[in-house]
N, C-alpha and C positions, 0 to 999 in steps of 0.2 A: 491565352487562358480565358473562356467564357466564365460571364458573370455566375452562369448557377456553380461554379466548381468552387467559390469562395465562400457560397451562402446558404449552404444547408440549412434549415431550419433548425435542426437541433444542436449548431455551433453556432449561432444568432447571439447577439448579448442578452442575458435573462432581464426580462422586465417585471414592473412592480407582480406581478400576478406569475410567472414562474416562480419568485421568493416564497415559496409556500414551505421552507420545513423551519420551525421551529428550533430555539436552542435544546430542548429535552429530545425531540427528536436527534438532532444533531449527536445529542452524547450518546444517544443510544443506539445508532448506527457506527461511531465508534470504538464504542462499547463490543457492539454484535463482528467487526472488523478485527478485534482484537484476538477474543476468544477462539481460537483457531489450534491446529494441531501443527500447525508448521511451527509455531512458535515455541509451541509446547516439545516438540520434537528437537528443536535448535537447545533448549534448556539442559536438556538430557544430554544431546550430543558433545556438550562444552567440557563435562565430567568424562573420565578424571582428570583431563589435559590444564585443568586450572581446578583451585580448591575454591571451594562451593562460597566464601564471601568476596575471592574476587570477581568470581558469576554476577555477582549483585553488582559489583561494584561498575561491571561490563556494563550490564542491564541498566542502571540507572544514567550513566553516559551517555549510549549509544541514545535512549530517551530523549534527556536533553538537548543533544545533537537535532533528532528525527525534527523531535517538536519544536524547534528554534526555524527549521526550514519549512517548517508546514507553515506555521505562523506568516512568516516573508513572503511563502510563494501564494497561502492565502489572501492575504491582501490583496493581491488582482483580481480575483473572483470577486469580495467585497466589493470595491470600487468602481468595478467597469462591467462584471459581469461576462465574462469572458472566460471560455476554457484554456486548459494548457495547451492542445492542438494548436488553438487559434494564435496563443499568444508568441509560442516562439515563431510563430512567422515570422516576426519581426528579430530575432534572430539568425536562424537560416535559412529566409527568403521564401516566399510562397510555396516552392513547388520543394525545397529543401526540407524546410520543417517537417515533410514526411517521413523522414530517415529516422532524426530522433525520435520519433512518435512511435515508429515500429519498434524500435529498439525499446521504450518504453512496453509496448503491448508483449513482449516476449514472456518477461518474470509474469505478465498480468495469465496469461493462457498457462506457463506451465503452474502454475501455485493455484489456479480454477482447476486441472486436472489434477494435481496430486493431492488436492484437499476433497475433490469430486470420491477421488478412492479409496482414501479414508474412510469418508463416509461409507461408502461403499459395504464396505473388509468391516466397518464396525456392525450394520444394518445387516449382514451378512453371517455376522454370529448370533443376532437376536433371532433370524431366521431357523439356524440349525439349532438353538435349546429350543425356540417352538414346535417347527414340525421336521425338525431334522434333514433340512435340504438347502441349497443357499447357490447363485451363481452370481460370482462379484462381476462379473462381463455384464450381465444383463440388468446388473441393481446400477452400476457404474451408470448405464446407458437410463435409467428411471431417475435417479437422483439427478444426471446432469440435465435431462428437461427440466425436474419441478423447478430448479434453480432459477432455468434461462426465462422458463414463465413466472415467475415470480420477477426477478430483473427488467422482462419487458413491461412492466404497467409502473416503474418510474421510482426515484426515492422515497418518492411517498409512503408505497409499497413497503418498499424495503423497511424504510423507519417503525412500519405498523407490525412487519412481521417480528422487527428486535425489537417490541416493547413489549411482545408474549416470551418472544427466546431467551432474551437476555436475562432476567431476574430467573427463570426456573435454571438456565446453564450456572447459574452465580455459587445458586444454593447447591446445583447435582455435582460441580465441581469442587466446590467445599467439601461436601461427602466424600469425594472419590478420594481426597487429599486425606481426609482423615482416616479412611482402611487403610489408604497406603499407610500412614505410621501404623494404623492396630493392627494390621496381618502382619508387620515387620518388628513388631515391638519395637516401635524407636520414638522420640521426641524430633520436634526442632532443634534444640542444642545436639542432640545426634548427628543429626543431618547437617549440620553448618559445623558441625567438629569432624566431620569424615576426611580423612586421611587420600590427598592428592598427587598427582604424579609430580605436576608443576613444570609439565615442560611445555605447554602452550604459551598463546603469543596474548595478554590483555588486549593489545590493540584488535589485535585479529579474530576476538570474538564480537570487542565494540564495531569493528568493522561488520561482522556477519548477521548483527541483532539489527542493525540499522541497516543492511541490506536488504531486509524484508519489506522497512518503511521507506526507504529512500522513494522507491516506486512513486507510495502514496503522497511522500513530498514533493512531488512533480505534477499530481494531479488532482491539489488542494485546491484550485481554484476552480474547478469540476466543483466540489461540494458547497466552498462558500458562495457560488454566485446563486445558490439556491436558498441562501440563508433567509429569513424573513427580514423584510427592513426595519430598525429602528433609528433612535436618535443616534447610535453609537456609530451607525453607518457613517453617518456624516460629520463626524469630528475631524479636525484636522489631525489631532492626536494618534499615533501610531497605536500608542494602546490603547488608548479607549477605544478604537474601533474596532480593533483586534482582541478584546476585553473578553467574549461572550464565545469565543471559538478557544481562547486558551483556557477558561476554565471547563468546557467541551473538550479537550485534549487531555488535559489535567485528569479528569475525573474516569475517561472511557477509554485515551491508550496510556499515558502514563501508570495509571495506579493499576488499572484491570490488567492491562499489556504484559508490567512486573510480576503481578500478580502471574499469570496465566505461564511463564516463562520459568520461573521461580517452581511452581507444583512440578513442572519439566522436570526439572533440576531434581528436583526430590527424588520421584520415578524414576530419572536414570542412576542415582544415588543408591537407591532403595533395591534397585530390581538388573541393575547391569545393563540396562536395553532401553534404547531411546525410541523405539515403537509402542502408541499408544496403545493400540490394542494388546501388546502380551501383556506390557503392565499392568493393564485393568483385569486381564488372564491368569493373571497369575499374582492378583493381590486380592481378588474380590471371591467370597467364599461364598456368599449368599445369590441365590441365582437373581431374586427381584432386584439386588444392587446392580447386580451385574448388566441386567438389561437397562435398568435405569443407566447407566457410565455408558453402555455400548448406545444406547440415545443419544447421548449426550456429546459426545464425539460424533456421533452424526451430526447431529443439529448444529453445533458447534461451525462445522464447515459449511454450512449454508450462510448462515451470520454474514459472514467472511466472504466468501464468493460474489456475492450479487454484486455490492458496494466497491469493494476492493480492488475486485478482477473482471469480471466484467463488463461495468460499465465503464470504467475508463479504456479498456479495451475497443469496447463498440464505440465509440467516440475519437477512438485513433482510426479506426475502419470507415468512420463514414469522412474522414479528413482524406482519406488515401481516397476512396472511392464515392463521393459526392452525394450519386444519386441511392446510397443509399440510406435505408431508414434505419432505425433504432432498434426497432424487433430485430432485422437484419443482421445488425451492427452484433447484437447479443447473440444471437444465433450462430454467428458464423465464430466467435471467440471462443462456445464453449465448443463448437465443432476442432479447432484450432487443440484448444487443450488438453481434450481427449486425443487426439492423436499425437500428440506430443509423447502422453507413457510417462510422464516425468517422476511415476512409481518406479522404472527400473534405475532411477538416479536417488532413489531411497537414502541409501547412504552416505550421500556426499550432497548433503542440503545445504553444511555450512562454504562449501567451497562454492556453491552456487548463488547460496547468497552474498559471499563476498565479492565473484566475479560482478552480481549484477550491483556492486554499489562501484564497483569501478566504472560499468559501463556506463550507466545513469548519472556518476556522481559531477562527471562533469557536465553534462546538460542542466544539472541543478544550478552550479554554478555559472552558467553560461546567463542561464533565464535568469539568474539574481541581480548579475552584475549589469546587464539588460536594463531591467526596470527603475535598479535601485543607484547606480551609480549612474549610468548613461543618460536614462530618459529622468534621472529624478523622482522616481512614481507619477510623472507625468503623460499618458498618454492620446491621440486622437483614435478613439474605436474604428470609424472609419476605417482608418486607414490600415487595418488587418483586414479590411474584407475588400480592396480596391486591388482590381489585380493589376491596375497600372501605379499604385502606390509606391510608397518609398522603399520597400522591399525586396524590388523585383530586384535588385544589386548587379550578379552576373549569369544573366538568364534565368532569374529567380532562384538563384542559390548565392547564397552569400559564402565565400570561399576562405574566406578571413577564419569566419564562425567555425567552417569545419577543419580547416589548420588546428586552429586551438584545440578541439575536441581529439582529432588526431591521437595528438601531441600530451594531451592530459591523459588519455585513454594507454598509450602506452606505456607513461611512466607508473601511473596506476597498477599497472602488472608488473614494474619493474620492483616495486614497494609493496609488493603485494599485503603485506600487515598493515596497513595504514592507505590501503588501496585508494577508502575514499577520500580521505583531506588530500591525499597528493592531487588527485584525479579534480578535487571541488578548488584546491585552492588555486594551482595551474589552470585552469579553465578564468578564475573570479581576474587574476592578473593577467592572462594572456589577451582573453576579450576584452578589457578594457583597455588596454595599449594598443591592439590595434584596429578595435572599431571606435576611441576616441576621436582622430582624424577626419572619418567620414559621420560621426553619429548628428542624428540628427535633431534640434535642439528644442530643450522641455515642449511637450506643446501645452495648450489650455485644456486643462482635463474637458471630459466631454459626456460624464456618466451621468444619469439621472440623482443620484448620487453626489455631487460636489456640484457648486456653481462658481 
């Protein structure tokens, strides 16, 4: 394995001078990640199979869940600066760590294409009230550049564009929530006293909400190693260094996330149809509302995309294929999503999201039990970019690693309500009993960052 296949420049550990986004940026590319129609779609789709306050009660778990694993697996990014590509090398071996990665980039490309056509189908109806013509094939195909070009000039980017989108989606989505109750004449207490089938699974919604995020908990040290450095970087303290990202969590997916999930809820309540756009079709009377909502649903999934879906994507692309770049890396993910069509899997978002917390959920726990239990949160950065390092195990695949994952991955479908604790905790016990034997011991951390 040649040196440059280790050391892409854009998998490098970020130094003082990549930390360039800020904690207000930060919240507001969370923020912009949140607001999205997938979720808002999942909200809808949970009615009537459960009544509308155990939704909440889903929705606030699956949260806590999400944001407990971001928090953990952010802390690598903080401290060493290091992507998740890079780091589970050190789980399944140099040339291994590709598999999980891909398996990561999958939900990243189909949720860039179904959120692409969204937009698409909404920008598509502002079309036909203006000049009466509209082709979602060709808007599909203009929406998934501005994206990829916006994507390739960095987070920076991204953070600039959610501090214009995010406060105007806040306020357009407030509005849209409120004709839904005045075209329906209903209240809140309406809506949360709506009469339920109740034959859905609680876990297996908290399973489906937290399928969306799991993704992003896999590739939170992608965002925190671009954090700005202060003094909280370097405490020894778990929370205080971690202090300035959970209240970034807190405020842009927890509250927005609820929020954004929760209007779902309403509109599938309100109107029978977990599709945003008939909802807004068929609750909006006034036509400037209406283009305003069909905006807003557009912009919505751009938020969402850049951050979310394709840059952690392009970053799995340039791990599998070295030499290439970033633009590349974006380029080819949104090319990937759009061919994917994961519009004709419209209606079964929540089984998809629950498949993908099965598949991911034990690579989350794989990576945890890695850092947190094995290495102690102690690691040599080197030594993920050494291809003669401690990694190469059995031909650069560590066989142990992917037993476990196996073996979590299936039971996870055998459990399928509770897909991902089975799939997260089978992984967190299996890898640590048996790369205990050979792990190899704390080293002296080595980041700019700790001495």
């Amino acid at each position: 394995m040649a040196v440059h296949e280790m050391n892409n420049p854009e998998l490098m550990p970020s130094t003082e001078k990549d930390r360039d986004i800020n904690i207000w940026d930060f919240t507001m590319l969370w923020a912009g990640m949140t607001i999205n129609m997938g979720a808002f779609t999942m909200g809808a789709q949970l009615y009537p199979g459960l009544s509308p306050w155990t939704i909440i009660g889903a929705i606030l778990v699956a949260y806590a869940i999400v944001t407990t694993i971001l928090i953990m697996a952010g802390d690598i990014g903080i401290r060493y600066g290091i992507p998740f590509t890079v780091y589970i090398r050190g789980c399944f071996g140099y040339k291994g760590a590709k598999i999980p990665a891909a398996f990561r980039a999958i939900p990243a490309c189909f949720w860039f294409g179904f959120q692409t056509w969204v937009a698409a189908v909404a920008i598509g109806k502002v079309l036909e009230m203006w000049v009466g013509y509209s082709n979602t094939t060709i808007l599909i195909l203009i929406f998934g550049v501005l994206q990829v070009v916006n994507a390739i000039y960095g987070m920076k980017a991204m953070a600039k564009f959610d501090w214009v989108a995010i406060p105007a989606l806040t306020i357009l989505i407030g509005l849209v929530t409120f004709w839904l109750l005045q075209t329906n004449n209903a209240t809140i207490s309406d809506v949360l006293a709506a009469p339920s089938l109740d034959n859905g699974s609680f876990w297996f919604a908290v399973m489906a909400i937290a399928g969306i995020w799991i993704t992003m908990g896999l590739n939170s040290p992608d965002l925190t190693r671009k954090l700005e450095t202060s003094r909280d970087h370097s405490s020894k303290n778990f929370f205080v260094r971690n202090r300035k990202p959970f209240i970034a969590q807190l405020s842009g997916l927890i509250i927005i996330g609820s929020g954004i999930l929760m209007v779902g809820m309403i509109g599938g309540i309100l109107t029978g149809t977990w599709d945003p756009i008939e909802i807004v079709l068929n609750s909006m009377s006034s036509p400037i509302v209406l283009i305003l909502s069909m905006l807003t649903i557009a912009f919505a999934q751009w938020s969402t995309n850049t951050v979310a879906n394709l840059m952690p994507s392009a970053l799995i692309l340039m791990n599998v294929f070295p030499r290439m770049t970033f633009a590349q890396g974006v380029s080819i993910s949104g090319i990937i999503g759009l061919l994917m069509m994961p519009w004709l899997f419209a209606d079964n978002l929540l089984w998809f999201s629950v498949i993908t917390s099965g598949l991911l959920g034990p690579v989350a726990g794989i990576m945890l039990a890695d850092f947190y239990l094995l290495r102690r949160g102690r690691i040599r950065v080197e030594d993920f970019y050494d291809p003669k390092g401690p990694f190469v195990y059995q031909n650069n695949y560590n066989l142990r690693a992917f037993l476990v994952y196996g073996v979590s991955f299936v039971c996870s479908l055998v459990f399928m309500d509770m897909a991902f604790f089975v799939g997260l905790v089978i992984s967190v016990v299996g890898y640590t009993l048996l790369m205990k034997p050979i792990a190899t011991p704390a080293a002296e951390p080595t980041s700019a960052t700790e001495s």
